[in-house]
C-alpha positions, 0 to 999 in steps of 0.5 A, spaced: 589 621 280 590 619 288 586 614 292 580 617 293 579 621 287 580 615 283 575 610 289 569 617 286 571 616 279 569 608 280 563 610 283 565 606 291 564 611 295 556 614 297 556 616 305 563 618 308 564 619 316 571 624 317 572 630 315 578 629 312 578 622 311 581 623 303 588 625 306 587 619 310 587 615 305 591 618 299 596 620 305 596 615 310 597 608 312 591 605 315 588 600 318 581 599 315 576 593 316 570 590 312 566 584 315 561 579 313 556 574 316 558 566 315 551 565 312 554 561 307 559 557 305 561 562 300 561 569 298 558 570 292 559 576 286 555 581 290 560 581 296 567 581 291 565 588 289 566 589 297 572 585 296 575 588 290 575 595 294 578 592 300 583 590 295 584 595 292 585 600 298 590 594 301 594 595 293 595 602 296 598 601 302 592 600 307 592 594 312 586 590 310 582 586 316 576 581 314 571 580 319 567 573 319 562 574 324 562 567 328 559 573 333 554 577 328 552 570 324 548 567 330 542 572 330 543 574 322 543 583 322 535 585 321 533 583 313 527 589 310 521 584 310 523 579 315 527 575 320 533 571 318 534 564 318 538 562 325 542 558 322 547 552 327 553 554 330 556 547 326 553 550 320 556 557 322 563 553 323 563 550 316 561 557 313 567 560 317 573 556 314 569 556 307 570 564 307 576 564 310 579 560 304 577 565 300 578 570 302 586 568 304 586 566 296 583 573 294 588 576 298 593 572 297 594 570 304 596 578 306 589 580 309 589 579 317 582 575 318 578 576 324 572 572 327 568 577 331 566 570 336 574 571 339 572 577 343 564 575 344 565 568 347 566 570 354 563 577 355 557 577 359 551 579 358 550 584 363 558 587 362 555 588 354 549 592 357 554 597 361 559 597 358 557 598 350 548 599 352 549 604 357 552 609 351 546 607 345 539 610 346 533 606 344 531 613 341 537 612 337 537 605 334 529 607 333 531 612 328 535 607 323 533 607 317 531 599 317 529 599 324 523 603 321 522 599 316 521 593 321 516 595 326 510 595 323 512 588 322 515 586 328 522 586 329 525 581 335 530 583 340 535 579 338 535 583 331 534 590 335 540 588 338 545 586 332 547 594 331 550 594 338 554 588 336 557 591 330 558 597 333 562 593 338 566 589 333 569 597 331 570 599 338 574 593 339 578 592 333 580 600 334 582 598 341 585 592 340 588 593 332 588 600 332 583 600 326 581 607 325 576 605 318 570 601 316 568 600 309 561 596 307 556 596 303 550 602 303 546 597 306 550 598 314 550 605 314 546 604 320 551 599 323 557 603 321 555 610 325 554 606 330 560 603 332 563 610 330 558 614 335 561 608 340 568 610 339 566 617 340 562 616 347 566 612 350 573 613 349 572 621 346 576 619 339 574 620 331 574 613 327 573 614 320 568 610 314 565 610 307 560 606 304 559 603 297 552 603 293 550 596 292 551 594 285 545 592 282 542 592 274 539 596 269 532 593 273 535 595 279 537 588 281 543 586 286 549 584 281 551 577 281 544 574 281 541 570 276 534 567 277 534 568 283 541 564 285 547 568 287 553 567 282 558 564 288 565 566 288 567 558 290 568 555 283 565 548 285 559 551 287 558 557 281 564 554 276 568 560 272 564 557 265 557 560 269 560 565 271 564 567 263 556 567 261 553 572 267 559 576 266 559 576 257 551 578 257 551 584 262 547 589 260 551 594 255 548 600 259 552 597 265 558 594 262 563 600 263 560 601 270 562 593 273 569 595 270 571 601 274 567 597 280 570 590 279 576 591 276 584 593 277 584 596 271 587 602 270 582 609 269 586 609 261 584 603 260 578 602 261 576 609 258 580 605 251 575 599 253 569 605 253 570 608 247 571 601 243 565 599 246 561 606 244 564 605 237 563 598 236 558 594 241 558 588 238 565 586 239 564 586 247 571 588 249 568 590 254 565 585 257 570 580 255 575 585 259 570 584 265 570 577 265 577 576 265 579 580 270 573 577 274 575 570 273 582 571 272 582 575 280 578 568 283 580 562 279 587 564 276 588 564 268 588 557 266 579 557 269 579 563 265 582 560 259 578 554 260 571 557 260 572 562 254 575 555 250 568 552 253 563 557 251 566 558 244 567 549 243 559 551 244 558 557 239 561 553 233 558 547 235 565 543 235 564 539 242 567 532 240 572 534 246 568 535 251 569 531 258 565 529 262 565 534 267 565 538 262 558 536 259 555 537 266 558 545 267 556 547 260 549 544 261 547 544 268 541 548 268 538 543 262 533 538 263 536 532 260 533 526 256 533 518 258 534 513 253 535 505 256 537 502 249 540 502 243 536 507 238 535 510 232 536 517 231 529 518 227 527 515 232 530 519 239 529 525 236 522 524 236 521 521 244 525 526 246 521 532 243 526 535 239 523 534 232 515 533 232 514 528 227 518 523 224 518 526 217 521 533 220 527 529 224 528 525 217 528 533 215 533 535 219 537 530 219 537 530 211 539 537 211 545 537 216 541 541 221 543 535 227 548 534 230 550 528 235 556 530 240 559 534 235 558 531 229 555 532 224 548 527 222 546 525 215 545 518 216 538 516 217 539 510 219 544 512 224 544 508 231 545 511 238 549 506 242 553 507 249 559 507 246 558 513 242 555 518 248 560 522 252 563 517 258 558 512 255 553 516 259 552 523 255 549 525 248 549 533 245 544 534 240 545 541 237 538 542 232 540 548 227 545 553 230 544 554 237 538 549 240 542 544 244 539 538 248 543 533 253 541 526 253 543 521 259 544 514 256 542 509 262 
């Protein structure tokens, strides 16, 4: 299976501009671009399925540029319901070398990073307007899909204008770096064929494209968001034990799905992980085979390994060699409870509501259903003191199999 074939088979390619963009990419060495705005300090999952598809073009022989967009980022590209927060040109500057790194660490340092602010620092305000306005109709950027969606909100100059910035950054990079593709995701369609109408208009050349669906859930929700906050790509911001629980708990439906888009694997075998996963679901090869390729790809083998020890010390229970920061990974999203002194167990179970009475913590205690750091509890006289928790600081208690409660003794 050739390049492009195989891009269809994923499910990566949705709008396409060029005629014969397939013999491009199946017998040509190109140079291609893929950019993103520094409204971060670091991608999230959602952009590495991008990132993995501007990998895997650069795995076949295409050179890949990454634009960060120093340029771009100071007026944020226009959102469906409203503006975007304008953010520092310190703020952006620290979000540029976060990006940076990762993307060099992604690529192993092989992807030639580009910041579009380079080229728009010293162009004048009126030389963008003859030189790139004169060519782009107002009637034009009228008919894009999300300035529509915007005028009867209101849309701001500075938002209206984004497209010809993007639309410059291709003509550039196709003047300067002889970059003849751009690859993104469906939601820059009418960015993109800006730039490409640009190219044309002014120096009469054909340039190429193609776009990726967005990748959402079974809900239609963007991939990689969990409750509402990005699952991001540096691992001290979404550590791989977070992100080992995201990846094993996907949607069934959706599984097979991610690992086209997400992974290296080859098309045999993920086809073995489907037909594993339609005959014995509860197995989860499949989502075990995504998390390991996602986190293995970002963080390296030994993060990965670390968060499948993490998540099954946790499933069995047997936590008695858990850190500090290991404690503060695995039971980041619970609400801990205090304690100031030495207690009894009957005691702290009650205050800290994880028995009702006194007479259901003795219960619990007497049937082994508690567990103190790991440990199993029968003494009902069993003291909590300092020494005892977790660096001195942390108490893990598991009420029956699965209900875990994290205490901070201060």
């Amino acid at each position: 299976m050739k390049l492009y074939d195989e891009l269809v088979w994923r499910g990566l390619i949705k709008d396409v501009a060029g005629e014969d963009i397939q013999d491009k990419l199946d017998n040509e060495k190109i140079t291609f671009y893929w950019g993103t705005d520094p409204t971060a300090d670091s991608l999230h999952l959602g952009h590495y399925s991008s990132l993995v598809t501007a990998k895997r073009l650069a795995k076949a022989g295409h050179h890949p540029i990454l634009l960060c967009g120093g340029a771009t980022g100071l007026i944020g590209d226009p959102r469906p319901t409203a503006e975007r927060e304008i953010l520092s040109k310190e703020e952006l500057n620290k979000n540029l070398m976060g990006i940076q790194k990762q993307v060099e660490k992604i690529f192993d340092g092989k992807a030639e990073v580009v910041n579009n602010y380079d080229w728009f620092k010293g162009y004048e305000y009126t030389d963008v307007l003859r030189d790139v306005g004169k060519y782009i109709t107002v009637n034009y950027m009228l008919d894009k899909d999300i300035i529509k969606r915007r005028l009867e909100t209101g849309i701001t100059f500075a938002e209206f204008g984004y497209m010809i910035i993007q639309g410059y950054d291709f003509l550039w990079l196709y003047e300067h770096k002889n970059c003849i593709m751009q690859v993104e995701g469906s939601d820059q369609w009418g960015n993109i064929t800006t730039g490409i109408d640009l190219i044309k208009k002014k120096l009469g050349k054909d340039v190429y494209a193609f776009t990726m669906p967005l990748v959402v859930d079974k809900e239609g929700n963007k991939f990689g968001k969990s409750e509402g906050n990005a699952l991001w790509l540096d691992e001290e911001k979404t550590s791989s034990y977070e992100l080992y629980q995201y990846l094993i708990n996907v949607d069934d439906e959706m599984v097979i799905d991610y690992l086209k888009i997400f992974t290296f694997l080859s098309v045999e075998e993920i086809q073995q992980l489907e037909t594993k996963h339609k005959e014995q679901p509860e197995l989860r090869e499949a989502h075990k085979a995504l998390a390991k390729e996602i986190i293995t790809d970002l963080h390296g083998e030994e993060s990965y390994l670390e968060a499948v020890k993490m998540s099954e010390a946790l499933f069995t229970g047997d936590i008695k060699s858990f850190t500090e920061k290991d404690v503060e990974i695995a039971f980041k999203g619970l609400e801990p409870f205090t304690i100031k002194e030495d207690t009894n167990i009957i005691e702290l179970l009650v205050n800290a509501q994880i028995c009702s009475s006194k007479r259901e913590a003795r219960e619990f205690v007497g049937a082994s259903s508690i567990t103190f750091n790991g440990e199993k509890l029968t003494d009902l006289d069993f003291i909590v003191t300092k020494n005892k928790c977790i660096a001195s600081k942390y108490m893990i208690i598991r009420r029956g199999k699965k209900k875990y409660f994290v205490g901070i003794y201060e």
